[in-house]
Each structure stands twice: as C-alpha cells, then as structure tokens.
N, C-alpha and C positions, 0 to 999 in steps of 0.2 A: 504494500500500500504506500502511496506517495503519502510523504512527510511535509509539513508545510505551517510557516509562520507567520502569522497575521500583524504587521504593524498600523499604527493607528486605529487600532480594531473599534474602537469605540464601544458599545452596548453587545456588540457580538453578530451585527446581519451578513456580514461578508464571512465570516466564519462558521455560521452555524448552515448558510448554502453549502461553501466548498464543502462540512462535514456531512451533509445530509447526501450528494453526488457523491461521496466517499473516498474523499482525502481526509487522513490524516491529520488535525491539527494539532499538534504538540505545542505551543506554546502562542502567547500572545502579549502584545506590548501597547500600552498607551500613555499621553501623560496627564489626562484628566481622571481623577480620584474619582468622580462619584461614576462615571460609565464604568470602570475598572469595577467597582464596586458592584454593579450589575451583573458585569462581564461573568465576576467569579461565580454570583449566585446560579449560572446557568450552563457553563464548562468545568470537566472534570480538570482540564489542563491546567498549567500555570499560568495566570496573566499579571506582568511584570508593569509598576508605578513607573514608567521612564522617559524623560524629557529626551526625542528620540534628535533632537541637535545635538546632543552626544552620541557622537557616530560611535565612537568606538566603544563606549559603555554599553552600545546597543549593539555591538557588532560580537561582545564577548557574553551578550543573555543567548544571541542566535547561534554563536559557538559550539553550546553546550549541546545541542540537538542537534546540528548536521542535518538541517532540511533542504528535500527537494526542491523545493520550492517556498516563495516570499510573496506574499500577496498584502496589498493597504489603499487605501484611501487617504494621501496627505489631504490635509483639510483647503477646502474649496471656496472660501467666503469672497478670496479677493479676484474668482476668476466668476464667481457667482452672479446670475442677473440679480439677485436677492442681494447681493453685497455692495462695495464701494468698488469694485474692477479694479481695483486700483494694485499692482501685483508690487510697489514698493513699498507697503505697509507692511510687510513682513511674512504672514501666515503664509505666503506662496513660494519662501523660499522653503519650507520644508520638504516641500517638492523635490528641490534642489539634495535636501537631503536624504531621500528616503532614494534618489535615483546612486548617491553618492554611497550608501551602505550596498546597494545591488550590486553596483562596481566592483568594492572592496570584497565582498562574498562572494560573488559569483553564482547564485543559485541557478540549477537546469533550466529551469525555470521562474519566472513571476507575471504577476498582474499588478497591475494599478489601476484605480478607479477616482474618476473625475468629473464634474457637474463637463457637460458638452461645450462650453467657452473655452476650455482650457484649448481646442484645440486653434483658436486664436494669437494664443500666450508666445510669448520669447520665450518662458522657463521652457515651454514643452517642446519647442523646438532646439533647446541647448542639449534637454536631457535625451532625444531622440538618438543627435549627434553621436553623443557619447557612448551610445549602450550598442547603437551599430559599430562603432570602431570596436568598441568590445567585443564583438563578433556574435551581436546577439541577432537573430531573426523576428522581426517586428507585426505585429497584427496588431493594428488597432481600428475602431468602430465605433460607432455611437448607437446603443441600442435604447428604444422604444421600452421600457419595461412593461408598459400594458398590452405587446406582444409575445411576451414571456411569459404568463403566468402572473403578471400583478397588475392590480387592479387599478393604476393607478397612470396616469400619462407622465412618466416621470422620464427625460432621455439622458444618460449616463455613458458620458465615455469610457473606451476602456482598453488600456494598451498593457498586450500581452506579448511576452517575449520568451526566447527559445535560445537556448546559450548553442551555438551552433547549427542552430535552423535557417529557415529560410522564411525569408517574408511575404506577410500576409496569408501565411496558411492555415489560421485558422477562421476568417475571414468567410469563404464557402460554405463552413459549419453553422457558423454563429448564423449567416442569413440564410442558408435553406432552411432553419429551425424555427423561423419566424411565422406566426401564425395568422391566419386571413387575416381577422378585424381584432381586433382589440377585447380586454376583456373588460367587463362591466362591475361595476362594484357589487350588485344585485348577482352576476355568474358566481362571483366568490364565495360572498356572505350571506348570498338567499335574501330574506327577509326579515333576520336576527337583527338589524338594526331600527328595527319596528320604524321605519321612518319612509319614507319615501325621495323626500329635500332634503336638505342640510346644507349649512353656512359654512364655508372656508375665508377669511378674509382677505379681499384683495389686496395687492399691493401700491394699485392706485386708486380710486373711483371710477377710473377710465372702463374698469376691469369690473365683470360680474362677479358676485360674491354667494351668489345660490349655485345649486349642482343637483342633481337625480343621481338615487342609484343606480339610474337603467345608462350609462355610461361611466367611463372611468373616471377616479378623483384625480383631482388633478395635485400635482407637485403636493406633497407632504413636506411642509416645511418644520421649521424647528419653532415658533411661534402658532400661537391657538387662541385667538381673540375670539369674543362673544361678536353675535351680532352689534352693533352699536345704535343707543339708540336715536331714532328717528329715521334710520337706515331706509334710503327708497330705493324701490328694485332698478334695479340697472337692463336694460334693453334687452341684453344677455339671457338676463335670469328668467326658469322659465313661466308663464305665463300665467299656468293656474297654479303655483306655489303661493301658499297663505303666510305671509310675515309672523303670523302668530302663531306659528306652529314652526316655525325654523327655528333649529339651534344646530351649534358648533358640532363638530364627534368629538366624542373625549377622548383623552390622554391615548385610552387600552385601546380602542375602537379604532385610531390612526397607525396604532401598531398591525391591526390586525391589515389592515390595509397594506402597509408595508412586508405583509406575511409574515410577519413571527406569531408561532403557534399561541394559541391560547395557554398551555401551559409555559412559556418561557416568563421567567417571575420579574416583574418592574416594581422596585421603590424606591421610594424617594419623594421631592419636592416636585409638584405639577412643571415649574419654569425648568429644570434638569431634563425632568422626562420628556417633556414633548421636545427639546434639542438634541437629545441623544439619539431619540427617534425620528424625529427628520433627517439628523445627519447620515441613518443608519444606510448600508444597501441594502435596497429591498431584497428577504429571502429568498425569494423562489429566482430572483436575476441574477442571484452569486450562485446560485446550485445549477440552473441554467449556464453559466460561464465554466464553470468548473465543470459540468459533465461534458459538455464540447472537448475543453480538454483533454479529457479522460477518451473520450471516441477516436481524438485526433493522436494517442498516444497507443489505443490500442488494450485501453482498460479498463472502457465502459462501457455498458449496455447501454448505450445512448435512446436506441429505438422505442427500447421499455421503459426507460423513464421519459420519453418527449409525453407519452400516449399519455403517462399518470397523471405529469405537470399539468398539462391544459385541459385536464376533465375534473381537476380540483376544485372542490365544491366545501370546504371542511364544516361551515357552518351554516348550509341550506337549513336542517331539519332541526336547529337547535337554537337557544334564544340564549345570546349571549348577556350576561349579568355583571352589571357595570356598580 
C-alpha cells in the first residue's frame, strides 16, 4: 500500500479521500492548533503542531516515515477570489515552501491543491519551473467538484507530479471520470435537510444569496452569516422562495456538503469550525484524485469505485439531527 503525508492537512478532507481510495496515511502536519485538534479526534495516525516554514523541522517529522508520497493544500486566501489577491502579503509564499520541502525529499510522488486562480500566480509558475528541472512529470487540472461526487460547484486546482514521469498523464483519467451534469444537493442529502431554500451569503449584493437543493451549493466558504435583516431577494434568487422560511445551513450540514461522513466528530467554536470547513477539500474530490492515481499506477479498482462514488446517496432515507 502507498505510504503518504498530508501537509497543511487542516481538519482532515484531503486525507480522509486519499485514505478512503486507499493510501496509506501515516502521518500528518499543520500549524493551526485547533484543526490539528480535530485532525486527531478522527485519524489513528500522528498529526504533528508545525509551523511548516521550517523546512527542515518538517522535512525530519517526514523523515521518520519514508513516504511515497506528499500531498497539501498551502493555504489559498491570497490567490483566492474570496481574499485580497494580493500574493505579497505573505500566506502565498508557503507555497513556495511546501514546493521547497518536495525538492529537498523527493517523494515518487505528490499532489497539491489550490483554489483555481492560482493558476494565474508567478508562485505557480516559479514552482512548476522547479519541480520539472527536478525531473518531475506534471499533471495539472482544474476540477469541477460537483462533477465528482460533491455537491457542491466548488472548482479546485490540482497539480500532481511523478518523480520520473511524464507529463500530463494523469490528465485522460481525471477527465474521462467526469460525470454528465452535476450533482444536486437534494442527489446527496435527499430530503434530510427538511428545507427546500437556504441562504448562503453573498459576497456582494450584486450576487444572489438564496439556493434550492434541487442544484449544487455553491462554494462553501469558511464564513456562515444569517440572512440579514431587511434582506430583498436578489433577481437571482428563486422566485417562489418565502424570506420567512430561509435560513443559513449550519456549521455540521456544510460539512456534510463538503462530504465528511456524518460520523467524522467536529468541536469547537462555531467561527473555527465553519473555517476549517471551508478551507477543507471536499471528500469525495481527494478520494476521487487519489483513486485516479491508484488506476494510473496500477493499484486501483478504479471502475468499482467510479460506479459507488456517483450513486452516493448516504442520507436520502435519514433525517439528519442538528
């Protein structure tokens, strides 16, 4: 079984895909206390407190394990349309770093995951540079996760590498896997959310702020505001939605949307949780990436999980309890 370490793991969604496709994760690294604190309540592995700008303090926790593979998410805010774009305020040089410990290890393999601007960025085109002179084989994509298995119109880049591969070869996999239409919030979660509407808050007014389950949610951000009041529908929103009967999804219900099982355990302070959860990658799109892999190496029953992925339904006939 491939071996594989998750840096900037956050709450655990890019970890608990690859483990569910079935890689191995052996350890994990972040340097936010209260997701770390989550992390552990829900992996048997080690997940290590580390401020991952210390390369080499993080280059001798990866040491210890000798993994196949190194999979993260440097954090996203300054390449984010949600953020300041602005990639000299710093958070985007971690980038720089997480490409910098790849170097120095070498693993067979890795992934990184990134909001879809980055592929705009100077970083991502420095660290591209680098990792082909390394002689790495590059795949990278931007995938739709509400073609994947989540319910959610969320589009995530994702550049994956082969220490000795060739480029763009996983590229074929990732897009014949893609499914006609999108999934619906209502295909996932049935009816469990006794609601019909529900309020996401825009980021401008320009922007509708109602939704149907009967399509995907949109972008799960790390923010969860009430409707506001005196709030008038926006042109957008749909038509026979009653303002008086909208509310937000809560905290567990956005998880669920991002696919972490009902049982994976969240506590904490509401402002924590819903960041951790937005930040997270959606499940079922990191098990999605990681079983590609697995077909393109030769290790996965890819065909029998595509069939499972997209006929998941977990809480049709059940009423989730909030």
């Amino acid at each position: 079984m491939m071996q594989c370490v998750d840096l900037f793991c956050g709450c655990g969604g890019m970890s608990l895909g690859f483990q569910q496709a079935g890689i191995d994760i052996v350890a994990a690294v972040d340097h936010w206390d209260k997701a770390v604190d989550i992390y552990k309540k829900n992996f048997q592995h080690p997940c290590y407190l580390h401020d991952l700008r210390d390369e080499i303090g993080c280059l001798e926790i990866i040491s210890q394990y000798s993994p196949d593979m190194i999979i993260g998410g440097p954090p996203c805010q300054d390449f984010s349309s949600a953020g300041k774009r602005d990639e000299s305020l710093g958070r985007a040089d971690l980038t720089y770093h997480f490409s910098n410990i790849l170097l120095a290890y070498r693993p067979k393999w890795f992934v990184m995951e990134n909001v879809a601007r980055i592929k705009k960025s100077r970083i991502l085109n420095d660290i591209i540079r680098e990792l082909i002179e390394a002689n790495y084989g590059l795949s990278q994509i931007v995938l739709d996760a509400s073609y994947y298995g989540v319910p959610q119109a969320r589009k995530r880049f994702f550049l994956i590498g082969e220490l000795n591969g060739k480029h763009s070869q996983l590229n074929p996999i990732l897009e014949s896997k893609r499914s006609k239409k999108p999934m619906t919030v209502k295909e996932y979660l049935g009816d469990s959310l006794q609601l019909e509407y529900y309020y996401r808050h825009p980021r401008n007014y320009s922007r509708r702020g109602i939704f149907s389950i009967n399509e995907p949610s949109p972008t799960v951000r790390g923010v969860n505001r009430p409707v506001p009041k005196g709030y008038s529908k926006h042109h957008g929103d749909p038509a026979n939605a009653k303002l008086d009967q909208i509310r937000p999804l809560t905290t567990i219900e956005r998880s669920y949307i991002q696919t972490f099982p009902k049982q994976f355990q969240f506590e904490g302070t509401k402002t924590s949780l819903e960041q951790m959860i937005g930040n997270a990658v959606p499940v079922n799109l990191a098990q999605f990436v990681a079983s590609a892999i697995l077909e393109y190496i030769g290790l996965g029953d890819y065909q029998k999980y595509s069939q499972t992925l997209f006929d998941l339904a977990p809480f049709t006939s059940q009423t989730i309890k909030i």
